[in-house]
C-alpha positions as CSV (number, residue, x, y, z in Angstrom):
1,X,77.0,46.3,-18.5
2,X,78.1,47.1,-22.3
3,X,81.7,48.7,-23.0
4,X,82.1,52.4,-22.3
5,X,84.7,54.7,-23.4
6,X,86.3,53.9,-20.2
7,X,87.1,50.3,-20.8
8,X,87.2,50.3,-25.1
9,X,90.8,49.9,-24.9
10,X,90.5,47.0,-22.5
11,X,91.9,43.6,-23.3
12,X,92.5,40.1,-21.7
13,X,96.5,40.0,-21.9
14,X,97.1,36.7,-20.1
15,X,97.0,34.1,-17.5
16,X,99.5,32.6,-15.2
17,X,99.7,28.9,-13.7
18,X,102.7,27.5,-11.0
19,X,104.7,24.5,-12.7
20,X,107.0,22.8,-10.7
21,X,109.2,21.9,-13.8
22,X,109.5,24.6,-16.5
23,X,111.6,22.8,-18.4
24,X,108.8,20.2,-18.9
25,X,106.1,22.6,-18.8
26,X,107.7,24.6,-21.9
27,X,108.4,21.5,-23.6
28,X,105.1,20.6,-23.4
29,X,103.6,23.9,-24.3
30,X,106.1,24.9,-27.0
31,X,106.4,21.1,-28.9
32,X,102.9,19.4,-27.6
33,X,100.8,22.8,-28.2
34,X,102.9,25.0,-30.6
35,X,102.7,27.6,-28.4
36,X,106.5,30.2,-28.9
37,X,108.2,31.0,-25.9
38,X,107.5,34.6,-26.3
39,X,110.0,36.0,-23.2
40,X,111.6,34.5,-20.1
41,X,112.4,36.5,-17.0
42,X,114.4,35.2,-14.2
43,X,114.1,36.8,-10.6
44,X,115.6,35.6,-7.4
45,X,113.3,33.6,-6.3
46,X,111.6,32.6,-9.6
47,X,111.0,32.9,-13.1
48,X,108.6,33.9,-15.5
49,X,107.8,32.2,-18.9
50,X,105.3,33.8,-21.5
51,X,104.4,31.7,-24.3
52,X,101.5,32.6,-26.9
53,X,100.9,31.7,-30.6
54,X,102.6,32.8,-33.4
55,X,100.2,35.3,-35.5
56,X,102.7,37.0,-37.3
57,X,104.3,34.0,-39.7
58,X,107.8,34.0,-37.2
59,X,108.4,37.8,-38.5
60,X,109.4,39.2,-34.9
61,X,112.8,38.8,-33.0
62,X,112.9,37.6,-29.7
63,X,113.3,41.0,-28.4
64,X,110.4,42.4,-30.4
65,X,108.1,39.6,-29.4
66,X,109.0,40.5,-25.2
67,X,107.9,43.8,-26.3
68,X,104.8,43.0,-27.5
69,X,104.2,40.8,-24.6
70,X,101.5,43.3,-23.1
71,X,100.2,44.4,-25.9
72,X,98.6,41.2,-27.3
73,X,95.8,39.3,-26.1
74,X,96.0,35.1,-25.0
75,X,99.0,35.0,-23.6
76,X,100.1,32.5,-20.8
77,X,102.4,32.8,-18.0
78,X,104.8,30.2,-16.6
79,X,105.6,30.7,-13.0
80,X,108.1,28.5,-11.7
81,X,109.2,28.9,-7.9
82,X,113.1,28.0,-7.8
83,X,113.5,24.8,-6.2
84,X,110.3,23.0,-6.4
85,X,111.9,20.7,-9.1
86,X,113.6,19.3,-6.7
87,X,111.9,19.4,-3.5
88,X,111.4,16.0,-2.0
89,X,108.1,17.5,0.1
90,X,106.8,19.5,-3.0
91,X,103.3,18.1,-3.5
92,X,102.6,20.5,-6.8
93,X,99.7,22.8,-7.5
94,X,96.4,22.5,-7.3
95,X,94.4,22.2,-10.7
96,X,91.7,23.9,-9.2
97,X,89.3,20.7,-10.4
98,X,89.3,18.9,-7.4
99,X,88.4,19.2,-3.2
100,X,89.5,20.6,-1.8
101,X,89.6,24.2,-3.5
102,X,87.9,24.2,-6.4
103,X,88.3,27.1,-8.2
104,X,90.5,27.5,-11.8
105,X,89.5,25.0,-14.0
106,X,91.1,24.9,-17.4
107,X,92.5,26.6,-20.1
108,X,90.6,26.3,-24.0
109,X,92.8,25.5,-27.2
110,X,90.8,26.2,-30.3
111,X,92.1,23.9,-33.1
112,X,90.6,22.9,-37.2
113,X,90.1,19.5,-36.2
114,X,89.7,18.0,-32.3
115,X,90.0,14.2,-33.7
116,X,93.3,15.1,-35.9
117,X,94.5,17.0,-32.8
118,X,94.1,14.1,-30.4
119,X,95.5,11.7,-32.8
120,X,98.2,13.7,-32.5
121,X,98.6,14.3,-28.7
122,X,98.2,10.1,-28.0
123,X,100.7,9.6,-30.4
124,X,102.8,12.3,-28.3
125,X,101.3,10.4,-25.2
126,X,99.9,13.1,-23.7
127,X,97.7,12.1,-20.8
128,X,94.2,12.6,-21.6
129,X,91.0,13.6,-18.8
130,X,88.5,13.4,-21.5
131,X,88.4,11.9,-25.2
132,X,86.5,13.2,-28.2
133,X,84.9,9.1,-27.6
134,X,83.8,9.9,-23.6
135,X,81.0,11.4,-22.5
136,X,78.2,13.2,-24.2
137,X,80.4,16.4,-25.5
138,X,81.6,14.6,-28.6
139,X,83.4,17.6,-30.1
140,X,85.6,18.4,-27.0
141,X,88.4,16.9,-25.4
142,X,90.6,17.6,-22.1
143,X,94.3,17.0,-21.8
144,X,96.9,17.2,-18.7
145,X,99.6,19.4,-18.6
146,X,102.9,17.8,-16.9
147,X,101.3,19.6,-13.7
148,X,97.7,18.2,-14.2
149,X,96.4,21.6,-15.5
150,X,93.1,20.6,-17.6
151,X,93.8,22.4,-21.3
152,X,90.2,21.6,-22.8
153,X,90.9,21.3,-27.2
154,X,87.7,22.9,-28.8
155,X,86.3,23.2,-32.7
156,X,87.3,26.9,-33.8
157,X,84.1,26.2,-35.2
158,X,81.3,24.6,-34.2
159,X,79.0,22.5,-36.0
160,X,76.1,21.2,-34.0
């Protein structure tokens, strides 16, 4: 069904994954991905982080880019549950990529070049799922989160 006046306004704002250690888990997305912690709420019971790229050149203050939160599209959300850092018993979240459950399967990084990118993330020893090397998809690759979330690093462009 095409767009109608009804939905023209629509937008995807963002998604959310569980970490079990934010402090890793923004680490990772902030220095390994570039991402900018864009706002972090603390509850009782848990905390939100919302992280995005930077598209306006580090212009906004922090309090500007938590306003804008809602209003920009590709954002991701952090939720942490307070005390599964240290939780003995904690097993961690499902990735949704394997039994049982299957279900959410990855999030998609668009970058200039996927070789220069995972050059980069080995040297950073980020655990990969999938080299450019593996496989028949030459121009993809998949890398693990510090929960095991599946973050698949695609060609802004594509040249088959």
């Amino acid at each position: 069904m095409p767009r109608t006046a009804e939905t023209a306004s629509f937008q995807f704002n963002h998604t959310m994954i569980r970490v079990k250690d934010p402090e890793a888990s923004v680490k990772f997305y902030t220095e390994v991905l570039g991402m900018d912690l864009i706002s972090k709420q603390p509850r009782d019971d848990f905390t939100l982080y919302f992280l995005a790229f930077d598209h306006d050149g580090g212009k906004l203050s922090a309090e500007e880019k938590s306003v804008k939160r809602f209003s920009r599209e590709g954002v991701l959300e952090l939720t942490h549950n307070h005390g599964t850092e240290s939780d003995p018993n904690f097993q961690g979240y499902a990735s949704g990529n394997s039994e049982p459950g299957r279900g959410f399967g990855h999030i998609a990084i668009g970058v200039d070049d996927v070789e220069k990118a995972c050059e980069r993330f080995e040297a950073m020893g980020v655990t990969f799922k999938k080299k450019p090397s593996d496989g028949k998809m030459r121009h993809i690759a998949f890398i693990l989160d510090p929960d095991g979330y599946w973050i698949e690093i695609v060609p802004k462009v594509l040249n088959l």
